[in-house]
C-alpha positions as a Python dict, from the first residue, in 0.01 Angstrom:
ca = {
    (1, 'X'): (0, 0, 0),
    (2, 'X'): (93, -283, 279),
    (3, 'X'): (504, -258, 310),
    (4, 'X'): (595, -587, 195),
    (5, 'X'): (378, -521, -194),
    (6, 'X'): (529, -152, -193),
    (7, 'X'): (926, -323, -100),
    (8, 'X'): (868, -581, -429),
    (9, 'X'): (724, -302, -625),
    (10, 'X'): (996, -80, -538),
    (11, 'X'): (1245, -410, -579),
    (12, 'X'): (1084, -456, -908),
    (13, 'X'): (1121, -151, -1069),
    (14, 'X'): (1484, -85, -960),
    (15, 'X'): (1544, -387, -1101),
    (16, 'X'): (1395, -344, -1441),
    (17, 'X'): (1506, -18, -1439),
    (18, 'X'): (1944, -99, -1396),
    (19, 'X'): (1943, -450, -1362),
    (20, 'X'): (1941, -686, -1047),
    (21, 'X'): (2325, -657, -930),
    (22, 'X'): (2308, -246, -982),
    (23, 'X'): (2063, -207, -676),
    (24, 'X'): (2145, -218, -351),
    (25, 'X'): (1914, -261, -50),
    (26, 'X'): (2004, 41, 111),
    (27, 'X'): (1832, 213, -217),
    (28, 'X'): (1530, -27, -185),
    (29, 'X'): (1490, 50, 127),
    (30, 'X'): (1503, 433, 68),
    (31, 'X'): (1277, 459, -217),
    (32, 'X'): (993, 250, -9),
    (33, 'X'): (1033, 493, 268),
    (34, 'X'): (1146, 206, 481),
    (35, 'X'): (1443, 90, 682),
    (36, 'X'): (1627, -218, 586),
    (37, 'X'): (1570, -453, 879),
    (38, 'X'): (1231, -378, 769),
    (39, 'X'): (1327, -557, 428),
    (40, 'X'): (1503, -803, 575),
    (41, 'X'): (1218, -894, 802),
    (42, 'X'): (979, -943, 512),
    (43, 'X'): (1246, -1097, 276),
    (44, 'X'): (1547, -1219, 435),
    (45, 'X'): (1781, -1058, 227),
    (46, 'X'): (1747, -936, -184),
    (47, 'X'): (1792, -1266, -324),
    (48, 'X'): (1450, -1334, -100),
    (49, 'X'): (1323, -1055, -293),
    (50, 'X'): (1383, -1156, -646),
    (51, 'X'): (1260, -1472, -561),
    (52, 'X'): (927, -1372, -445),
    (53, 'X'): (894, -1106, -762),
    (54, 'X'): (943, -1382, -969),
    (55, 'X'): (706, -1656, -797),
    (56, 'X'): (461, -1358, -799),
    (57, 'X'): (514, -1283, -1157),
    (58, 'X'): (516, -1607, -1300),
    (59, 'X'): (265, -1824, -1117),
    (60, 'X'): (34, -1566, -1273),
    (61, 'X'): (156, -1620, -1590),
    (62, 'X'): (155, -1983, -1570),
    (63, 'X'): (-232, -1970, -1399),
    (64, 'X'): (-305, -1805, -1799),
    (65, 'X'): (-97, -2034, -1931),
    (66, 'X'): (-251, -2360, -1798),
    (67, 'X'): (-535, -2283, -1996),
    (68, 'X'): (-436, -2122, -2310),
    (69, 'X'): (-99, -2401, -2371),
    (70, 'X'): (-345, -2716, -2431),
    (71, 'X'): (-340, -2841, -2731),
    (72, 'X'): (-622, -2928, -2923),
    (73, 'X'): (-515, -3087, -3257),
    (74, 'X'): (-443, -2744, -3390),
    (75, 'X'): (-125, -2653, -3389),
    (76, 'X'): (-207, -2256, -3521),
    (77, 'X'): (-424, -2223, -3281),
    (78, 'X'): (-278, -2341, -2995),
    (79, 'X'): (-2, -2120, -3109),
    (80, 'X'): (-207, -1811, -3102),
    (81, 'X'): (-357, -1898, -2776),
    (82, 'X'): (-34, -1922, -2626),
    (83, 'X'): (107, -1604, -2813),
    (84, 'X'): (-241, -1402, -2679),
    (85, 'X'): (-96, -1498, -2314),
    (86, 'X'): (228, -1404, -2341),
    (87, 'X'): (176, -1074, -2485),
    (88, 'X'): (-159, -968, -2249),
    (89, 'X'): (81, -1094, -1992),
    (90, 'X'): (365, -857, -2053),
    (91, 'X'): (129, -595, -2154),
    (92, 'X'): (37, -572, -1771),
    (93, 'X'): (334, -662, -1592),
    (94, 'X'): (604, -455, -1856),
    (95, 'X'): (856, -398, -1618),
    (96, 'X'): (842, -750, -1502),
    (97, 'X'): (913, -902, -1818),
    (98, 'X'): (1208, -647, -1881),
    (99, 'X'): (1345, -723, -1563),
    (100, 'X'): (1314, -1117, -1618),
    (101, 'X'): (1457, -1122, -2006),
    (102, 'X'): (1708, -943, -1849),
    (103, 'X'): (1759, -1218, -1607),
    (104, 'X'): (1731, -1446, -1880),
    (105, 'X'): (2043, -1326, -2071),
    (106, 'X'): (2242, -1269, -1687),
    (107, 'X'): (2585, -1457, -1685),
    (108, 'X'): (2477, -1788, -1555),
    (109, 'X'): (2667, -1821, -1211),
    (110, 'X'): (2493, -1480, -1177),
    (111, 'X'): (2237, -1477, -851),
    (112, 'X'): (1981, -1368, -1105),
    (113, 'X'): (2028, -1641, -1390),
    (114, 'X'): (2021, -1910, -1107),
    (115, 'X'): (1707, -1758, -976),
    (116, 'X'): (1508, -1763, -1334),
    (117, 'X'): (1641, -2082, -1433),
    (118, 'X'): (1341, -2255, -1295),
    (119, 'X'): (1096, -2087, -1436),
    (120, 'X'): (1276, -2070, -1827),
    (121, 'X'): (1277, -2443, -1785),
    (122, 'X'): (920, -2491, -1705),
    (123, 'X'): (829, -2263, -2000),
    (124, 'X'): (1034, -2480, -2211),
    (125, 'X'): (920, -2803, -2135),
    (126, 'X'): (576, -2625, -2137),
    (127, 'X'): (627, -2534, -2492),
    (128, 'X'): (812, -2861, -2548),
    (129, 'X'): (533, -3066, -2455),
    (130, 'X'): (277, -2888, -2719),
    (131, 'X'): (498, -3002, -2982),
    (132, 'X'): (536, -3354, -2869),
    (133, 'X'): (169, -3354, -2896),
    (134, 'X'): (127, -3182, -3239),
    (135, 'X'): (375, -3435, -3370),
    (136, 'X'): (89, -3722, -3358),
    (137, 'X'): (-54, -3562, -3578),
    (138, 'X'): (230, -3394, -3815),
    (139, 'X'): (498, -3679, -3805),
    (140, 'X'): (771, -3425, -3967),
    (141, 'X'): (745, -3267, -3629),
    (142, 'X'): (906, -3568, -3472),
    (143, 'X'): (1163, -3504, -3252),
    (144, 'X'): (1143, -3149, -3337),
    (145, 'X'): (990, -2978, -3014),
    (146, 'X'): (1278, -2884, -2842),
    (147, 'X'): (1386, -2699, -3123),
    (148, 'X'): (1035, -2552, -3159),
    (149, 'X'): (1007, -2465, -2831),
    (150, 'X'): (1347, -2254, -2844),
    (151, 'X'): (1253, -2076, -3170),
    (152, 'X'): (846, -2012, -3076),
    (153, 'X'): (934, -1857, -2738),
    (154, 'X'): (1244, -1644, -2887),
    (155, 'X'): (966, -1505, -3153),
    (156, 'X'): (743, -1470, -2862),
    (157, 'X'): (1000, -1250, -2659),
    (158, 'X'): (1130, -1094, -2937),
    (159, 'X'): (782, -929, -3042),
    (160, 'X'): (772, -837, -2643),
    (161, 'X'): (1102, -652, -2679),
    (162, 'X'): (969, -440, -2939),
    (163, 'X'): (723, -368, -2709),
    (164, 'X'): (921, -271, -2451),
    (165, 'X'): (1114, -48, -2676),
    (166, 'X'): (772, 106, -2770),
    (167, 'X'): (829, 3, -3134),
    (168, 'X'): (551, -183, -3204),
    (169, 'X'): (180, -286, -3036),
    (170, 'X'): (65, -628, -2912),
    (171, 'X'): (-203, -678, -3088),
    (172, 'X'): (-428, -940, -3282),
    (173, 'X'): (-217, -818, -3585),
    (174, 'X'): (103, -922, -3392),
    (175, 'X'): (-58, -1281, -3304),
    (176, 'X'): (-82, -1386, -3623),
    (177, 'X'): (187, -1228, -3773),
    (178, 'X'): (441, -1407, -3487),
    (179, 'X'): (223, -1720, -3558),
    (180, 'X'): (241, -1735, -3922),
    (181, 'X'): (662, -1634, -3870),
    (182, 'X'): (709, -1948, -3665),
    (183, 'X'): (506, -2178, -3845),
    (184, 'X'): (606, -2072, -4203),
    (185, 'X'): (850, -2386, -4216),
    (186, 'X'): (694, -2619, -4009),
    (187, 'X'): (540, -2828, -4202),
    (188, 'X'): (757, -2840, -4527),
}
């Protein structure tokens, strides 16, 4: 493994392990075998290394996203598309999304919460925007979606936190079941 993939591996895994502010470069650096000019050189500093885990990490999952979030005048399954990426998503990259819901929840004039914010913003106004479409065609939807954005990606990373806790599967039975959760008052 090239030094700079084993360093954000290594990074990555501390970090989902104790949290971002726990880990220290000196232990980075020791557990890749490496000095820490050497992680300097190909990051800069730590905060360069969170910040390329999570470009890494998300501009994968927003590559899947791109084509499962498009909304096709069915708001179930769009929802289930959506849902499908989320969870194959975190099925692969586990520690990732551990590591970034706990970013998620950091204080928020924490390094990490700054660092995340981006990307929790461009998953909301991605999730935002499905509802402003759906609402053409469901007018009690209007002026809805931010709200439905908030509560269909907490459903969303609540299901992946039982995953993380081993507790449950993410499976086609988990799709529908977070699907049909969200949407059960939707439409009243």
């Amino acid at each position: 493994m090239e030094n700079q993939e084993k360093i954000s591996q290594i990074g990555l895994d501390l970090f989902a392990e104790r949290g971002y502010d726990a880990v220290g470069v000196q232990e980075i650096a020791e557990n890749a075998g490496i000095t820490k000019p050497t992680m300097y050189y190909y990051f800069g500093s730590k905060e360069g290394l969170l910040e390329s885990i999570l470009e890494k990490h998300f501009s994968v999952l927003f590559d899947d996203l791109e084509t499962s979030a498009v909304y096709h005048r069915d708001v179930k399954s769009t929802l289930e598309a959506i849902s499908r990426t989320y969870f194959s998503f975190a099925e692969q990259h586990l520690a990732f999304y551990r590591f970034q819901l706990a970013c998620w929840f950091a204080p928020p004039q924490s390094t990490a919460f700054k660092a995340i914010l981006p990307y929790l913003q461009k998953q909301q106004t991605l999730a935002e925007s499905i509802f402003q479409q759906a609402a053409q065609d469901h007018g009690n939807m209007i002026g809805r979606h931010q709200r439905y954005a908030v509560s269909f990606l907490g459903i969303i990373n609540t299901y992946i936190g039982m995953k993380i806790r081993s507790q449950i599967e993410l499976d086609e039975t988990i799709v529908s079941t977070a699907v049909h959760q969200f949407m059960h008052g939707i439409f009243s």
